[in-house]
Every structure is written in structure tokens, then in C-alpha cells.
N, C-alpha and C positions, 0 to 999 in steps of 0.2 A: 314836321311834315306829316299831315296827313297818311292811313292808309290807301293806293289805289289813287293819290291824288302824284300827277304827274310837277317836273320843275317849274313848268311856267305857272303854273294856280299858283304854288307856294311861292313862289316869287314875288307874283302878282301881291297876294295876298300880306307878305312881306312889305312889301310897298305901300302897302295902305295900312299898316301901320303903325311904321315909322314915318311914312307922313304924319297922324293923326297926333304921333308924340313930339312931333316936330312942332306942329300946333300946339300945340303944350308947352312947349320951349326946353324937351327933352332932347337934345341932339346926341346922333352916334356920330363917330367918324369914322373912314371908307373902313380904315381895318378894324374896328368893333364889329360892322357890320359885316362882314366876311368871314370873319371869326363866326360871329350867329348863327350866320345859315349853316357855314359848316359842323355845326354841334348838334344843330336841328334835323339833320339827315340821319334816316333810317340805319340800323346795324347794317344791313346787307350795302349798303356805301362807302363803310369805313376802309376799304381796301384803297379806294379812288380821295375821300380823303387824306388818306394817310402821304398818298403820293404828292395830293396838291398841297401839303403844307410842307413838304421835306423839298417839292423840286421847285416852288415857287415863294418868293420874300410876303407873307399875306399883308404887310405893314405896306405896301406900291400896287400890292396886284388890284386893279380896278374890280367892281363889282361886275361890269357888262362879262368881261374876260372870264368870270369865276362865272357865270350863268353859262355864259357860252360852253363851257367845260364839260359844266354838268347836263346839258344836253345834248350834249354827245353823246357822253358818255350813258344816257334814259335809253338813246336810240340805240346803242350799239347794245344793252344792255336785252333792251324788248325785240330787235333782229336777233339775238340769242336764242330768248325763250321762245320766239317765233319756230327758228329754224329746230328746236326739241320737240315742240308737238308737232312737227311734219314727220320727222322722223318717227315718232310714238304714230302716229297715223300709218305714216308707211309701213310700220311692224303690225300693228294690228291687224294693217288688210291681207299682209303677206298671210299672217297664221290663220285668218280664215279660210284663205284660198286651198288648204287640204281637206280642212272639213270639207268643204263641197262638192269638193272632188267625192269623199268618200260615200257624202249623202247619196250624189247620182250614182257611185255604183251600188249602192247596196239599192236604190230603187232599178239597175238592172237584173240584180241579182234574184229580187222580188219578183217582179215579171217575168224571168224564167222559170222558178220556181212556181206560179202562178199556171206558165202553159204548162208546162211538166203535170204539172198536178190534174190539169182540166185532160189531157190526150189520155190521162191513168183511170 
């Protein structure tokens, strides 16, 4: 798998592969092919593999079934990092929000200081 490239390209792309060796007269059967993809996932997967070979027979488990898993598992994974930069957002704007405050008072503070100085 690609960096940055989501399950369905690499799928996709899967596909047209083992089509093209198919045409070659290279055949995989379902659990080679299952096997593959799972070894071709990124380190930061190996959690979600680990689980789909310990809780499911890979020798039955169909390919659609193992796609379907791992996109879920993309979404659930990208609603994550979603939901971290809202949060890194919401602390960012929080901590400006005193600067600001202090820039306007010290631009009151100026302007007193200002008529003070003009009445002197």
C-alpha cells in the first residue's frame, strides 16, 4: 500500500493485478490472496491485522468480507484524526483568545496614558 493512498485504490489496484497474472496463468487462491493484502498494510495497521487473523479462519474468510473490514476500519480510523485536529483547533483559538483580550487592554491603557499626557 501506497503512502496517502486509501483501501479502495489499493484494492482496486490489487485487482488489476492479479487479474493481469491471471492472464499469465499465475493463479492465487482466496486465502493467498488475503494473506497479501494483509502483509501489504502499512505498520500503523498491524493492530487491526493482528486482530483479523487471530479472530477470523483467513483459509474461508472471503475477500469482499476482508475489504469490507478494512474500510471501516480507514473510516473509523480518519473520523479519529478528524475529530484531533478539531480539538488542536479548539485549543488554538481558546489560547488566543487572552492575547486579545490583553492587546485591547493595553491599547486602553495607551489611550489613557495618551489623554494624561495631552491635559499635562
Amino acid at each position: 500500500m501506497n503512502e496517502n493512498e486509501d483501501i479502495k485504490s489499493m484494492f482496486s489496484r490489487f485487482t488489476n493485478i492479479s487479474n493481469a497474472l491471471q492472464a499469465l496463468d499465475k493463479t492465487y487462491s482466496n486465502s493467498e490472496m488475503v494473506r497479501k493484502i494483509l502483509r501489504c498494510l502499512p505498520k500503523s495497521w498491524m493492530p487491526k491485522v493482528t486482530a483479523i487473523e487471530e479472530a477470523k479462519n483467513l483459509d474461508i474468510l472471503p475477500l469482499e468480507d476482508l475489504l469490507g473490514s478494512l474500510m471501516t476500519h480507514e473510516l473509523s480510523m480518519q473520523k479519529k484524526d478528524d475529530d484531533e485536529e478539531n480539538e488542536k483547533k479548539k485549543n488554538n483559538i481558546v489560547a488566543l483568545k487572552p492575547s486579545l483580550l490583553e492587546d485591547s487592554e493595553d491599547d486602553d491603557e495607551n489611550e489613557e496614558l495618551a489623554l494624561i499626557t495631552r491635559k499635562f
